[in-house]
C-alpha positions in Angstrom: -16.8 285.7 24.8 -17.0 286.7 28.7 -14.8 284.5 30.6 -18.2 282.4 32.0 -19.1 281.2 28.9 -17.6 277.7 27.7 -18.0 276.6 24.2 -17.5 273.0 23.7 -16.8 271.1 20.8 -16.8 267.9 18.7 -13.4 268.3 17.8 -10.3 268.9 19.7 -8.1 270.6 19.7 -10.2 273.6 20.3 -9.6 276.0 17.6 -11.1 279.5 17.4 -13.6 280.6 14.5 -15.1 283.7 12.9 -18.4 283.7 13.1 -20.6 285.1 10.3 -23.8 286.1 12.4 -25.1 285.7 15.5 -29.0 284.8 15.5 -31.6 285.1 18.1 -34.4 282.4 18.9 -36.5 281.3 21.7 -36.1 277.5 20.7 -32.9 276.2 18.4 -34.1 272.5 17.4 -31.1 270.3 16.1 -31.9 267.7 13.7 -34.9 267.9 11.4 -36.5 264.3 11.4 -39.9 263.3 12.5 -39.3 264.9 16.1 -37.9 268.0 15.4 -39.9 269.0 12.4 -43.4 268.3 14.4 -42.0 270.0 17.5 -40.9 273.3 15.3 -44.7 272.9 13.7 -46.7 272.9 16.6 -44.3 276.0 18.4 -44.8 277.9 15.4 -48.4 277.4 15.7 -48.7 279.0 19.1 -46.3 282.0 17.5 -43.0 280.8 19.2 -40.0 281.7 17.3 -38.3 278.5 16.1 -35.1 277.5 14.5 -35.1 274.2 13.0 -31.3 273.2 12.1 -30.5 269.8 9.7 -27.3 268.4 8.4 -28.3 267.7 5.2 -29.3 269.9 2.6 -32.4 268.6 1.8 -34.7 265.5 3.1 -33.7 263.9 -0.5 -32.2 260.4 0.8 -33.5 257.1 1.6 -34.8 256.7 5.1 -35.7 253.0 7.1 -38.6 254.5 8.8 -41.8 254.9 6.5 -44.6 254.2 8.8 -47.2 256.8 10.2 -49.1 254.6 13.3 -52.5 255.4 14.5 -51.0 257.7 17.1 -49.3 260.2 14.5 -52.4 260.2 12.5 -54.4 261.4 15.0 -52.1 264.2 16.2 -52.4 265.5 12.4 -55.8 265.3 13.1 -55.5 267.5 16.1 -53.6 269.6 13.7 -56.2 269.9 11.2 -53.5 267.7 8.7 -54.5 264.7 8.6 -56.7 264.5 5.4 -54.0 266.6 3.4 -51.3 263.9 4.7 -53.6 261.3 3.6 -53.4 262.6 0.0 -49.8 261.6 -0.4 -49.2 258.5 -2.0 -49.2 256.0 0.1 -49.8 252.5 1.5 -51.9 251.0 4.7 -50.7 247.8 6.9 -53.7 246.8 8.7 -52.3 243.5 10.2 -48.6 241.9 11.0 -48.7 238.1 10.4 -45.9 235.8 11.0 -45.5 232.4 9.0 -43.6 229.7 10.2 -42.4 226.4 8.9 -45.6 224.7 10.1 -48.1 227.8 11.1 -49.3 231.0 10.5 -50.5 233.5 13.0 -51.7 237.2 13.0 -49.8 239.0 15.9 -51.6 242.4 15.3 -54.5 243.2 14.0 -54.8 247.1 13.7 -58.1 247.0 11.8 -59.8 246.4 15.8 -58.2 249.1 17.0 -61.0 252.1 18.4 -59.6 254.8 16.0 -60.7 256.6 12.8 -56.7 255.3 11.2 -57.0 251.7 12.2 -53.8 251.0 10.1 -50.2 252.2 9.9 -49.4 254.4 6.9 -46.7 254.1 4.8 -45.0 257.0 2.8 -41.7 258.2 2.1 -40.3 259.6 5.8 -38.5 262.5 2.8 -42.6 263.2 1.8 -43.8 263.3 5.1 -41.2 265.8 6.7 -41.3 268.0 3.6 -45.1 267.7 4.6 -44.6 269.1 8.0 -42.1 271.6 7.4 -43.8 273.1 4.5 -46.8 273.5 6.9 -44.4 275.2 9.3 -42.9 277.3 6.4 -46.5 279.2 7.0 -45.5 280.6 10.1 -43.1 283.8 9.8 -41.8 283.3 13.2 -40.5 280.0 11.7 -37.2 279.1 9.9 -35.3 276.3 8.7 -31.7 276.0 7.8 -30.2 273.5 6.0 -27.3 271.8 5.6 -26.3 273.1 9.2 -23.7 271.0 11.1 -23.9 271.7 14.8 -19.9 271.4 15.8 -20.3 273.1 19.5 -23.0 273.6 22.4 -22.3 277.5 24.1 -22.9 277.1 27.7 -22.9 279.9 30.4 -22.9 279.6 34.0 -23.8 276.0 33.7 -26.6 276.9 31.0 -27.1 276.4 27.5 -27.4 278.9 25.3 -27.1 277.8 21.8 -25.1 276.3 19.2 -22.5 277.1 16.5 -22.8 275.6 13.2 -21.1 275.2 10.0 -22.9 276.2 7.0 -23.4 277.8 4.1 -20.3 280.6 4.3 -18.5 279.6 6.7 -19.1 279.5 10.9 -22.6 280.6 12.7 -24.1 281.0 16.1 -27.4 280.6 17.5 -28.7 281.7 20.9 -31.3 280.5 22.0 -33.5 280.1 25.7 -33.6 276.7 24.6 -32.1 274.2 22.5 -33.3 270.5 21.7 -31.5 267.8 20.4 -33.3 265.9 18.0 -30.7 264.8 15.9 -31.2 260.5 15.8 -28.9 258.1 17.6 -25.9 259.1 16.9 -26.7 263.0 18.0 -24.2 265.2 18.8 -25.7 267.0 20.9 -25.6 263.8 23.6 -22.4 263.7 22.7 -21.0 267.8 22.9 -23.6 267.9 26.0 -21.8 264.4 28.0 -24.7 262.3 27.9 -24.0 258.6 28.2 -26.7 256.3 27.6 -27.4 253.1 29.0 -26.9 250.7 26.9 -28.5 247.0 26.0 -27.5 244.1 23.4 -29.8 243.3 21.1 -29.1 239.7 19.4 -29.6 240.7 16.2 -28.8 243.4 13.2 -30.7 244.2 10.0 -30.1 244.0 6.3 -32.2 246.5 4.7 -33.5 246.6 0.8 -36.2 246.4 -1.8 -37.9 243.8 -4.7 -40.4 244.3 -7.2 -44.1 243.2 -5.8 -46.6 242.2 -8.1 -50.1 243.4 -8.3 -51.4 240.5 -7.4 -49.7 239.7 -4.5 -51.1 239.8 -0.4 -50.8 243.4 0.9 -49.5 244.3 4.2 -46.4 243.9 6.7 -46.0 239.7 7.4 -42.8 238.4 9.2 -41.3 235.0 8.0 -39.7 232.9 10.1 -37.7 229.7 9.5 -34.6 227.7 8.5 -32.4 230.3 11.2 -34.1 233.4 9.1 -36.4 236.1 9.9 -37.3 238.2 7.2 -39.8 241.1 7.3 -41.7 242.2 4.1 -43.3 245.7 4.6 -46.2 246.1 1.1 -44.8 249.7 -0.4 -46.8 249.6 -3.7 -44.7 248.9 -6.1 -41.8 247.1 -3.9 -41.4 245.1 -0.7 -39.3 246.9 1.5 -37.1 243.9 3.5 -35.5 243.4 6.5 -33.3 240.5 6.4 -32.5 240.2 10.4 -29.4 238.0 10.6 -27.3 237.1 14.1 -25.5 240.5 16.0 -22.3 241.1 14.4 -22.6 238.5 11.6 -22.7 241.1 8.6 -18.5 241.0 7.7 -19.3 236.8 7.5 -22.3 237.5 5.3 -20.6 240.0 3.0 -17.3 237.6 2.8 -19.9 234.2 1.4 -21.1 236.8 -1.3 -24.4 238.3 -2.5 -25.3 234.6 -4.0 -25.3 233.4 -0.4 -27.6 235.9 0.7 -30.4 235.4 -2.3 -30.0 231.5 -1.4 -31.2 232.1 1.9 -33.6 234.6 1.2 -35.6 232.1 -1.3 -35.3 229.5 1.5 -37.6 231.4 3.5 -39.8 233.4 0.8 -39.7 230.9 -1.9 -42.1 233.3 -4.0 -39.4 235.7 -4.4 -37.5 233.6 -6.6 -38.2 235.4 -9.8 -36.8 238.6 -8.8 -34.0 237.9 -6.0 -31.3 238.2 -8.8 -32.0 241.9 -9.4 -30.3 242.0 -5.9 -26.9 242.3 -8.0 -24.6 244.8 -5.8 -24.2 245.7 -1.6 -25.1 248.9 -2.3 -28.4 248.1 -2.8 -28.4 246.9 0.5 -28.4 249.2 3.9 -27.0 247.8 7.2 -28.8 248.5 10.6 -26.6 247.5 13.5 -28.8 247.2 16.0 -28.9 248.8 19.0 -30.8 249.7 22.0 -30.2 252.5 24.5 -31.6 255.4 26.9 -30.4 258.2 28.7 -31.1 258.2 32.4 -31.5 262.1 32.5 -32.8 263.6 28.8 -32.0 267.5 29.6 -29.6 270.2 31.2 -30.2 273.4 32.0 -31.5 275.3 28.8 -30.6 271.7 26.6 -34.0 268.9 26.0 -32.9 265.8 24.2 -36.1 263.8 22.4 -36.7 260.6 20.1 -33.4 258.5 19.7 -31.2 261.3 20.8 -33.1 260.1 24.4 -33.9 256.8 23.6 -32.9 254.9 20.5 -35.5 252.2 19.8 -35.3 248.5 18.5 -36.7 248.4 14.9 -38.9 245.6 16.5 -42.6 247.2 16.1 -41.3 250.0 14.0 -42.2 252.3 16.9 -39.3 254.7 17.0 -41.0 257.6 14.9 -44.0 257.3 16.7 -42.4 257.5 20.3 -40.3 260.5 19.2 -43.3 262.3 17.7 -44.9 261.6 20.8 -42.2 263.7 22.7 -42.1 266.2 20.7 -45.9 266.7 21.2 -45.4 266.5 24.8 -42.4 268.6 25.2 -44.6 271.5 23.0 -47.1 271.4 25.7 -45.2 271.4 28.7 -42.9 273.9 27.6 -44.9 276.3 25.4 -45.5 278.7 28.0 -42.2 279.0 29.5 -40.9 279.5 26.1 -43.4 282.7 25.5 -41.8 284.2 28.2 -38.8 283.6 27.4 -37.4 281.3 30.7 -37.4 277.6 30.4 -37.6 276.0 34.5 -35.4 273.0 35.1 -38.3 271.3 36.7 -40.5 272.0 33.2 -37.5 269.8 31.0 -37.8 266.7 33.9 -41.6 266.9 33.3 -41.4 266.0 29.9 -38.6 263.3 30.9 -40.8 261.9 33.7 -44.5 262.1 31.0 -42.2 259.7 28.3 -39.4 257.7 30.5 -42.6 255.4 31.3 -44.0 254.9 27.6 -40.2 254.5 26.7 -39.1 252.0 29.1 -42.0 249.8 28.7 -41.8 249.4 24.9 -38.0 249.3 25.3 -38.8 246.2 27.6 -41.3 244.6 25.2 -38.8 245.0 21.9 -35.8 242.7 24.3 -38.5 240.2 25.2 -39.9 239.6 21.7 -35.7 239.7 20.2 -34.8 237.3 23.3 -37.6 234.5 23.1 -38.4 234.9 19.5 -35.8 236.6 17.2 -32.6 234.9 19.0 -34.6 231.5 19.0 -35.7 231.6 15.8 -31.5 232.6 14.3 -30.1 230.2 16.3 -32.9 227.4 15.0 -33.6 226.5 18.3 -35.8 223.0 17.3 -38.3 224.1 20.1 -39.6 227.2 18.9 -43.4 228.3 19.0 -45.1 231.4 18.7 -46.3 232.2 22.1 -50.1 230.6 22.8 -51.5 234.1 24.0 -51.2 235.3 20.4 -54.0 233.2 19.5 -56.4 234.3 21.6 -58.1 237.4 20.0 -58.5 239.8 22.7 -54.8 239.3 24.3 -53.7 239.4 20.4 -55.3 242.9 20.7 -52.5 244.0 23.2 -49.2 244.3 21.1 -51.4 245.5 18.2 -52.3 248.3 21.1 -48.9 248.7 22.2 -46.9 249.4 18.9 -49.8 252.0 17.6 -50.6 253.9 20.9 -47.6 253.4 23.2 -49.3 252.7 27.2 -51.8 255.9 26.6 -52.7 258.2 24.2 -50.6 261.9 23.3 -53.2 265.0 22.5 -51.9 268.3 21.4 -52.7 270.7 24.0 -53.2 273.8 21.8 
């Protein structure tokens, strides 16, 4: 190591390691959900070498994010994938409705939307990604590693240059003309890079977990609201997947009034699940969201491009965090395709992707505190005075947030 390189780590002290190989790649992605696998896809495509690097060493675990919006399906269309995707098993949503104590409204209606997918898709996020990355498997300039945890960022003469990992066999390094973080909200490549974020306070965490559904009951994603509850039942088949959305930094005082307490309330609100609420029997059937809110007012370094939550992490309000960070990946692969054929990535390039998605981002980032502040807050702290908003009555304003969630403000193509 030449006295201008710096390596900088996640753990201190620094400690010196023998590395087992040195690899070579024109882009090193970090973290291999939705983002980074589409990203390595589409570079592959266009015959970029790509090195895709996840934690875990496999996509075998049970992810929150299932949905596939309008937006995603037709990028795999632009890919040619969309009918193959469409062939895993899956669900559709084609409206959000939210029942209250005394009304019922439909807040989006997808089916109106001008698109050939006027729904959102539900799979498995561990299907869809072996989906992808199987396609990019195709490609021999292609390569994904597994059960690779990124400890340090290499940086010389201000640039990055890589990674080291821990893997299989001990310590490994991978240069690179440019490396992405796409490794979720807690990345560590914000972190080993300095990135603070900007941070909001959402009123509100989520309780995550599943119940039989019958046959015969409604399909669909509806939202019930009532008795200082809001719980969201997402149709997967078989199961409702439910997010039981309880007061910010209430879940110790949940867990310490017991599991009963939690069925109780549960019924209250969605009496029809009374049958089955007792094969909730254990917390570790339920997952805990704490949820948060943030973005980074500068998303890249020299030779280093952070995208989806490693950026911006996103309210699960709309369910729009895979689709914004498969929207950056698409727009990072065209803006920096060419730059990364020749082999130099320009500073000015990383900002342009930065400056295409810091809009999109902020504006859904603003409509996600609105609809927690002046509905989710009202409705948990059962404020007596609580109405859905008029506007969502009126069909072609309903149209809007239906819009919003599926596209974003405008539309992402694929370029090549």
């Amino acid at each position: 190591m030449d006295s201008t390189t710096t390596v900088k780590q996640a753990d201190t002290p620094a400690t010196a390691h023998e590395i087992l190989d040195v690899q070579q790649t024109n882009c090193c992605i970090v973290g291999g959900g939705p983002a980074g696998a589409v990203l390595a896809l589409i570079l592959a495509r266009q015959g970029i070498p790509v090195m895709l690097l996840e934690a875990h060493k496999d996509f075998e675990r049970d992810f929150r994010g299932d949905t596939i919006h309008p937006s995603v399906m037709e990028i795999m269309e632009e890919l040619g994938l969309a009918d193959r995707l469409l062939e895993l098993p899956h669900s559709k949503l084609h409206q959000l409705t939210i029942t209250t104590e005394n009304d019922s409204v439909t807040v989006a209606d997808f089916s109106r939307l001008k698109t050939r997918y006027p729904y959102i898709m539900v799979t498995p996020q561990v299907k869809f990604l072996n989906f992808i990355t199987d396609e990019a498997k195709r490609y021999p300039n292609f390569e994904l590693i597994t059960g690779a945890n990124v400890q340090e960022i290499i940086e010389e003469d201000g640039i990055i240059k890589g990674v080291r990992y821990r893997g299989h066999g001990g310590w490994h390094e991978v240069r690179a003309v440019l490396t992405v973080g796409a490794d979720g909200r807690h990345s560590r490549l914000r972190q080993l890079a300095g990135f603070v974020p900007i941070e909001t306070s959402p009123p509100m965490d989520v309780l995550w977990f599943r119940l039989p559904r019958k046959a015969e009951e409604a399909e669909g994603l509806s939202g019930r609201f009532g008795k200082g509850h809001i719980v969201v039942l997402l149709d997967r088949s078989e199961q409702w997947q439910i997010a039981y959305v309880i007061p910010k930094g209430r879940y110790q005082q949940l867990r310490t009034a017991g599991l009963e307490t939690l069925r109780q309330s549960l019924v209250e609100v969605v009496p029809e699940l009374s049958d089955r609420v007792e094969q909730l029997q254990d917390w570790s059937q339920v997952a805990f969201l704490s949820v948060e809110s943030n973005r980074l007012t500068r998303w890249y370094r020299p030779g280093l491009l952070l995208i989806g939550d490693a950026a911006h992490v996103m309210s699960p309000v709309g369910g729009v965090g895979i689709n914004y960070a498969i929207q950056d990946a698409v727009v990072a692969a065209n803006i920096l395709s060419n730059d990364l054929k020749t082999g130099t990535v320009k500073v000015t390039h990383l900002a342009a992707v930065q400056r295409h998605r810091e809009i999109p981002t902020r504006v859904i980032q603003a409509f996600q505190s609105v609809a927690q502040q002046r509905i989710f807050a009202r409705v948990l702290n059962s404020d007596p005075s609580f109405q859905l908003p008029a506007f969502l009555r009126i069909p072609i304003l309903r149209d809007l947030p239906a819009r919003l969630v599926a596209f974003g403000i405008w539309k992402v193509h694929v370029d090549n």
